[in-house]
Structure formats: C-alpha cells, structure tokens
N, C-alpha and C positions, 0 to 999 in steps of 0.2 A: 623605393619600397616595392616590392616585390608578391607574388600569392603566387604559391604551389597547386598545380592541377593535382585532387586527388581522384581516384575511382570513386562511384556512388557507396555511402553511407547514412548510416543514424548518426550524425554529431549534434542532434536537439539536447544538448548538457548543460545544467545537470537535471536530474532529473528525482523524482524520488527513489528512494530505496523505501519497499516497504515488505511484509511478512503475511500472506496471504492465506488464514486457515479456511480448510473443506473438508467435510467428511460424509463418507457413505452412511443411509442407515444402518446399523447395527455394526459399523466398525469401528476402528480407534480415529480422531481427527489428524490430520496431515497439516505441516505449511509450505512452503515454496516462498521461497524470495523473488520479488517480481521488483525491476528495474522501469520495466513499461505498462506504467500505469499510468490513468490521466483523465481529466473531466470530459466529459463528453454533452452533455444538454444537464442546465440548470431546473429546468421544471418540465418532464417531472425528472428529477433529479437522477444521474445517470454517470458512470463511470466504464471504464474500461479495462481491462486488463491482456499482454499478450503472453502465450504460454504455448510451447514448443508441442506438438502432440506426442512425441513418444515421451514428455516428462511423468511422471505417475500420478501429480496431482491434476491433470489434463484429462484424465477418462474419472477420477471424482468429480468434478466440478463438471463435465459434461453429462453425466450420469445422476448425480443430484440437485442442478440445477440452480445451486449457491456456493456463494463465498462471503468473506470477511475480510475486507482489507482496512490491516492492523498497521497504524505508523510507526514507526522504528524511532525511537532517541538515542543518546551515544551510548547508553548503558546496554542497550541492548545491541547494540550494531555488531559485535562479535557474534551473536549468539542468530542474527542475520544475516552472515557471511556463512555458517555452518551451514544454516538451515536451506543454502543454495545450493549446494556443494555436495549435500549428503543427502540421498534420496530417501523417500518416506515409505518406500517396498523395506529395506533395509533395517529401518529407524523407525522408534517411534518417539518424537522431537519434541513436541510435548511434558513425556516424563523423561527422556533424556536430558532435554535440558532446563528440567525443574522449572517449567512456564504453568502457570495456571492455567484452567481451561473456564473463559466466562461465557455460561448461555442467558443469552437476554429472550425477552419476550418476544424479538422480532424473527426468531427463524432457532432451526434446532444446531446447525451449525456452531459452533464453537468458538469466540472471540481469544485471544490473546490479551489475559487479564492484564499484565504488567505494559500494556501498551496504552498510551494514553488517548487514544483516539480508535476505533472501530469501526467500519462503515460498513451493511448488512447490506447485503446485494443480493436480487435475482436474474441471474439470466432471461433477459429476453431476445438475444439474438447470438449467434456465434459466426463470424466471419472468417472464411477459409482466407490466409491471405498468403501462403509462400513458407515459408520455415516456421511462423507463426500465426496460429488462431486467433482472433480478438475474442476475449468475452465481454459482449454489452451488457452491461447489468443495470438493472432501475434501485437505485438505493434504497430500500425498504424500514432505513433507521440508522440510527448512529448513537453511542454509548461513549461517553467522556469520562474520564478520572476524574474525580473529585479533588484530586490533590491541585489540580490545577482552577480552581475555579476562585477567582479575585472576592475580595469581600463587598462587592456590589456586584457579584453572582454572574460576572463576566468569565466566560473559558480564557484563559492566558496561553495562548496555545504557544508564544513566545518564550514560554519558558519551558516546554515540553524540551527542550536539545535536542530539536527532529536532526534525522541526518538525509545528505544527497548518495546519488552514486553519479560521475563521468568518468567517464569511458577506462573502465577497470577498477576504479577505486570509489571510496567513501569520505566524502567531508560531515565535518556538522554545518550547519545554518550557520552564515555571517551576521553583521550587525544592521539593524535596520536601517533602512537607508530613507524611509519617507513613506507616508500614505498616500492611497490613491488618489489623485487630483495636485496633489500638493505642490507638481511644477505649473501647475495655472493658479494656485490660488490665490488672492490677494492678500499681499504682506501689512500687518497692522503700523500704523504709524502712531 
C-alpha cells in the first residue's frame, strides 16, 4: 500500500456548507456561501468565518461589523450553490430566491428564515491571512425553527438534513454513528 506526495492543501473534509447573510445600514441584505466556517472558543462563544477580500460580501461584513451564519439542509442546498456562484453586486438573493428575511432581537442583520439554525455574530477581530480573511466573531445569539423542536422541547437538530461540502461538492449528513464517549462506555450486562 502505497500514499501519493501531494503539494500543500486544505483537505480538512468535510466540512460545512453554510449561507452567510450581511447587510449595510440602509441597504438590501446580501449572502455568500462560506465552505470555511468553524468553532473557534466555547465561552464566550465564538466562531469564524474565511472570505476572499475582493468577494462583495467582504467590504459588508467589514464595514458593518456582523453577520449571520445560516445552516443549510438539502432543500436548500441548491439555492446554496447559487448563492456562491452569483455575486450580491449583481443580485439581490434574498428576493431572487424567494428566501425570507428573519430579523431577531439580537442584531439588525438579517437571518435566513427557512434555515433552521442561525448564529448572530460580531466581529471582534479580522485576520489578514493570504487569499483569505478570517472573521472572528463572538456569537451574540442564535434562533432555531420551531419545527424542529422534539415534544420534551429538545432541538432535533438531526433531523434538520444539514448538508457538507468536500472538495467541490455537497453531500447530506450520514447516519449516526454513536455519542460522545460512547467508545469507553460501559456496556449493560
């Protein structure tokens, strides 16, 4: 058995595929599809995202200082391939593609209502890194569907049919495969 030398890459897959809305004061709101996104420090709770500077939702989100990052399920995973592909100078993505617009009490930003999970972010840092920016943002809230909440008022976020993205394409979520600890736990006899 064999391994191929490749040049240096990103092959950290998969990864999520998610739909990031921003908007200037007094403009229309924009999304962008971000492939690199990812937790960053649990308390106080904190996420990242990386975003090419010449993209157009790069000078919103540096200029107002939030975002919204909106998870994707399979029903929308088309309408998350578009929304990478086709700039927000252009487009306005939103009513183009018949998305809601949800503003929560956490920021004036704009969530993507039909997405079942939303996380309200402020920049607190932007890191210059190479072809990509990072924006650190501190989570300032998060808004769930209701349609997903179990009748002992558990989020079922397992049923949400989140999708990934490796390297060029889009899968959905596989099947659970076990909870955390569950290779040391002690088996019942």
């Amino acid at each position: 058995m064999g391994k191929q030398a490749w040049r240096p890459g990103n092959m950290l897959y998969p990864v999520p595929a998610v739909m990031v809305s921003c908007k200037r004061p007094g403009e229309r709101p924009n999304i962008i599809t971000i492939a690199w996104a990812g937790t960053v420090c649990s308390d106080p709770a904190m996420v990242s995202i990386s975003v090419r500077p010449e993209r157009y939702s790069h000078g919103i989100i540096k200029d107002s200082g939030e975002f919204v990052i909106n998870l994707v399920t399979e029903s929308l995973a088309g309408i998350c391939d578009w929304c990478g592909v086709k700039s927000g100078k252009d487009h306005d993505k939103f009513r183009e593609k018949g998305l809601g617009e949800y503003v929560s009490g956490f920021m004036d930003t704009p969530a993507i209502a039909e997405s079942p999970v939303n996380i309200y972010c402020k920049v607190v840092k932007t890191e210059r890194l190479g072809s990509h920016d990072m924006f650190i943002g501190e989570v300032k809230g998060v808004t769930v569907d209701d349609v997903y909440m179990d009748k002992n008022g558990r989020f079922a976020l397992e049923a949400c049919n989140l999708i990934t993205y490796s390297h060029g394409e889009y899968f959905s979520l596989g099947k659970k495969l076990g909870k955390f600890g569950y290779s040391v736990r002690k088996k019942r006899k």
